[in-house]
N, C-alpha and C positions, 0 to 999 in steps of 0.2 A: 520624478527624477529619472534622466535616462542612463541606460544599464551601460555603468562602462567598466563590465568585468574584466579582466586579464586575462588573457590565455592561458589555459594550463600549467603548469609549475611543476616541479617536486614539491614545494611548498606549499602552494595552493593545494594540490591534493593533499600533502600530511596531514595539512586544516584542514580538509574539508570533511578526511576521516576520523578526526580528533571531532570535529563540531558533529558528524552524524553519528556518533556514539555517545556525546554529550547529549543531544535531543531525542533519540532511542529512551535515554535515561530521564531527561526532563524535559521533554514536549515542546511544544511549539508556540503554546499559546502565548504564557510570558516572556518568550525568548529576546534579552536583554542583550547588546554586544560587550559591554562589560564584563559581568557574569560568567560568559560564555569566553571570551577573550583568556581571562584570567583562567578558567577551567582547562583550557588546550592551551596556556604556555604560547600568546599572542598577546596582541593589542588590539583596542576595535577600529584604531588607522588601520592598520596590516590588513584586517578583513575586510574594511571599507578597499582599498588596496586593489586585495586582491578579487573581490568579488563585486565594486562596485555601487554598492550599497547592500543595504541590511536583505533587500527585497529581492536581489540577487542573488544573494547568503543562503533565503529561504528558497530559493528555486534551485537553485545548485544542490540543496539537501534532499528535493523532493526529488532531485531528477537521480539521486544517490540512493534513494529509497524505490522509488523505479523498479531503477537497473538490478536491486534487492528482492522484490517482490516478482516480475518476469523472469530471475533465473531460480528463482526459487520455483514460481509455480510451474516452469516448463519445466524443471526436473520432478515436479510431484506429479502430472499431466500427462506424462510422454506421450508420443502417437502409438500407435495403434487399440487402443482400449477403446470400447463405446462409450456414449457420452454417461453412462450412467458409473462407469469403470473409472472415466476422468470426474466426475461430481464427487465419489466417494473417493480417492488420491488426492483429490484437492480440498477433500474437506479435511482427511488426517492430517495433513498438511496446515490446515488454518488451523485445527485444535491441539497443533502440539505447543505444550508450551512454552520451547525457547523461540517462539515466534510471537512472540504476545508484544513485547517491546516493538514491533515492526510495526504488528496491526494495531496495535494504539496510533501511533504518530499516522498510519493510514488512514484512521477513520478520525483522526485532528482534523488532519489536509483534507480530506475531503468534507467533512462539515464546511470547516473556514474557505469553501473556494463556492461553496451551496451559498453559506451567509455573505460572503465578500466575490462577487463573480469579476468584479475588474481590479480584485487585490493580485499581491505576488501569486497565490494559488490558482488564480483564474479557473482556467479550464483542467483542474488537475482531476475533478469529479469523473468529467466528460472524459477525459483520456483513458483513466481507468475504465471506465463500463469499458472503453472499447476494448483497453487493453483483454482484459477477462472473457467478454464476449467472443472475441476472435480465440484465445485458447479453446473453448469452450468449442463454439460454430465449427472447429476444425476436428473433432473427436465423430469417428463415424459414427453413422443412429443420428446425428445433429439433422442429417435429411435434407438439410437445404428449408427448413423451419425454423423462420426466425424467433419464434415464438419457444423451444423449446431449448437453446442455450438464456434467451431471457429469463424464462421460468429458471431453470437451474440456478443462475445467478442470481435471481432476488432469494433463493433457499441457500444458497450459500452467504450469500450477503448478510440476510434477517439472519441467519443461523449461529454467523460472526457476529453481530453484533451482542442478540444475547449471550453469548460463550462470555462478549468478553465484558459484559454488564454484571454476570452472575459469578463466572468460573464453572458453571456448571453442564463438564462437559460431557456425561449420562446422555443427559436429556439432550442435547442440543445433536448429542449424534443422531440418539433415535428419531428425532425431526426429520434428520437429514435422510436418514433411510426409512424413513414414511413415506414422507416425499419421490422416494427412490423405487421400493415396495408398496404399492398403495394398501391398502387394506380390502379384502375380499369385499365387493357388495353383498348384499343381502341381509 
């Protein structure tokens, strides 16, 4: 179906902040326009409407989630810290927990874009590593090694993931400063 979303609105926005705190709250997988209609004081004409279809709906949220997740992290990141300065800022930042509603619906979207690569999620996987990578590549000590903003972010990544499989966020820091601090040889 081709995207014949509407241009911006007041409207269009108050939905679309109304449906990104609805799906914050219930996720994306079974996301029904019904449901979701009736919960933000709409109809699923009006979304259909305003955003074109459902699939438009879903990309409008992720791109709402985004814009969420980049000014979040560039405020836990800032320049001038080494990369080891921006890993441990960017991980108290993924382990706090009024951010858990974010990175659940993040690691939704990015599963569902792995499993469905020419669904509405598409390339929302791909977007992110770069997003991340480039915060990351840009912290001095990064060297111009591409290999060591990747490394950082598969430890942050693995490190989000179990945080938010268990809750338990002890362990998942000390990972993250192992990773950070290695352990003396010998």
């Amino acid at each position: 179906m081709p995207d014949t979303a509407r241009p911006a609105s007041p409207r269009r926005d108050e939905l679309l902040e109304a449906a990104y705190g609805y799906v914050l709250d219930h996720g994306l997988g079974d996301l029904s326009l019904r449901p979701l209609a009736a919960a933000i004081g709409s109809s699923p004409r009006v979304l259909l409407y305003l955003f074109g279809s459902k699939a438009g709906l879903v990309r409008a949220l992720l791109a709402r989630a985004r814009d969420d997740e980049l000014a979040l992290l560039a405020r836990a990141a800032p320049g001038g810290g080494d990369l080891d300065a921006v890993v441990r800022t960017t991980w108290r930042w993924l382990a706090a927990p009024e951010h858990r509603r974010l990175l659940a619906l993040w690691v939704e979207a990015y599963a569902a874009s792995l499993v469905q690569p020419a669904g509405p999620l598409g390339d929302f996987a791909r977007a992110t590593v770069e997003d991340w990578l480039a915060i990351l590549a840009a912290a001095p000590g990064a060297g111009g090694d591409p290999a060591a903003p990747t490394l950082a972010l598969a430890v942050l990544r693995g490190a989000l993931l179990d945080l938010l499989a268990t809750g338990d966020v002890e362990r998942t820091t000390a990972a993250v400063e192992r990773h950070l601090t290695p352990a003396p040889a010998g």
